[in-house]
Structure formats: C-alpha cells, structure tokens
N, C-alpha and C positions, 0 to 999 in steps of 0.2 A: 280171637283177638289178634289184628297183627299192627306190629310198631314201628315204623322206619323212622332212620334218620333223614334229612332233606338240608341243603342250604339255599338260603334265599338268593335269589340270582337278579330280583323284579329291578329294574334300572333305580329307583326312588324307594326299597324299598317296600313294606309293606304300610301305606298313609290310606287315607281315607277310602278313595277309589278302589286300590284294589283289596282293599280290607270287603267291604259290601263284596266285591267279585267270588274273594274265596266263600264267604258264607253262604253265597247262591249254589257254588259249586257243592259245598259239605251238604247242604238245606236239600240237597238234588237226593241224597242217599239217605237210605231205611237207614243205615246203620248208626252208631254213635260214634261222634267223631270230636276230638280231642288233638289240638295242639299244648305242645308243653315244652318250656324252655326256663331257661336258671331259675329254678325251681316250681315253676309253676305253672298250672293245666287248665285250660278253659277248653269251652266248649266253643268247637269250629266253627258251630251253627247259631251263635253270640257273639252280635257286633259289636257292641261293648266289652263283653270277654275279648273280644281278638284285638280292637283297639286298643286295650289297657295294657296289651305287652309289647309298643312301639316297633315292631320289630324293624330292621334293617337288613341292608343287602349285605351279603355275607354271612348274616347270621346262622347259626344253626338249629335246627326246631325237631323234635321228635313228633310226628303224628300217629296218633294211635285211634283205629278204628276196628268197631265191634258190630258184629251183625253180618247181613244174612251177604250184603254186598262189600263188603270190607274191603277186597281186594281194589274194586273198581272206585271205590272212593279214595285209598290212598292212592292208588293212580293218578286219577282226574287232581289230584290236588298237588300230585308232583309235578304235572306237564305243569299245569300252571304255574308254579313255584318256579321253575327252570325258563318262565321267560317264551315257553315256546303255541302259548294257549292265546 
C-alpha cells in the first residue's frame, strides 16, 4: 500500500469535468484507489464519491493506492493533479 500527499493545482479545481477525468484515470488501475481529505476517504473510482468532497485548487488530498500497480496509479493521478496531463 503506498500513500502520498498531492495538492490540487487543476485551474477550477476539481468540478464535474475533471472529476470523470480522474475516475477514468484510477478506473485504468488493478489497484484500489482511495482519495481522502478532512476526514474523509472515498473511492477514486466513484464519481459520486469524488464529487461529494468538492474539492478545490490548492487543496490538499492524500491518495492511497493498493495493489499489484500502486505505484503507477499514484503516479497517473499526480501528473494529473499538477495541471500537467
């Protein structure tokens, strides 16, 4: 299992559009993927889960992924986070 911290960099945030983006990106990996912030952890690959924690730019977010591809899933979901995907 590995955890990173990440801040959200996306210009608007994370709204509708790139909420679907990340869930395509987690939904890509075996692994189990898990965002979690002031106190609370939904699944990456739940677009209601991820919409329900509004998050914004600047924000801070822990990702935690499990499984066989962990590494390249908190990867893929940091480029993206950083504005650079």
């Amino acid at each position: 299992m590995l955890e990173k911290s990440m801040e959200i960099q996306l210009k608007n945030g994370l709204e509708a559009r790139p909420v679907a983006v990340l869930v395509q990106i987690a939904s890509q990996h075996e692994s189990t993927v898990y965002i979690e912030t002031k106190g609370k952890r939904v699944n990456a690959k739940s677009i209601m889960g991820m919409m329900s924690l509004g998050l914004n730019i600047g924000e801070e977010i822990n990702v935690i992924a499990d499984g066989k591809d962990e590494e390249e899933a908190i990867s893929s979901i940091e480029k993206f986070l950083s504005g650079q995907e």
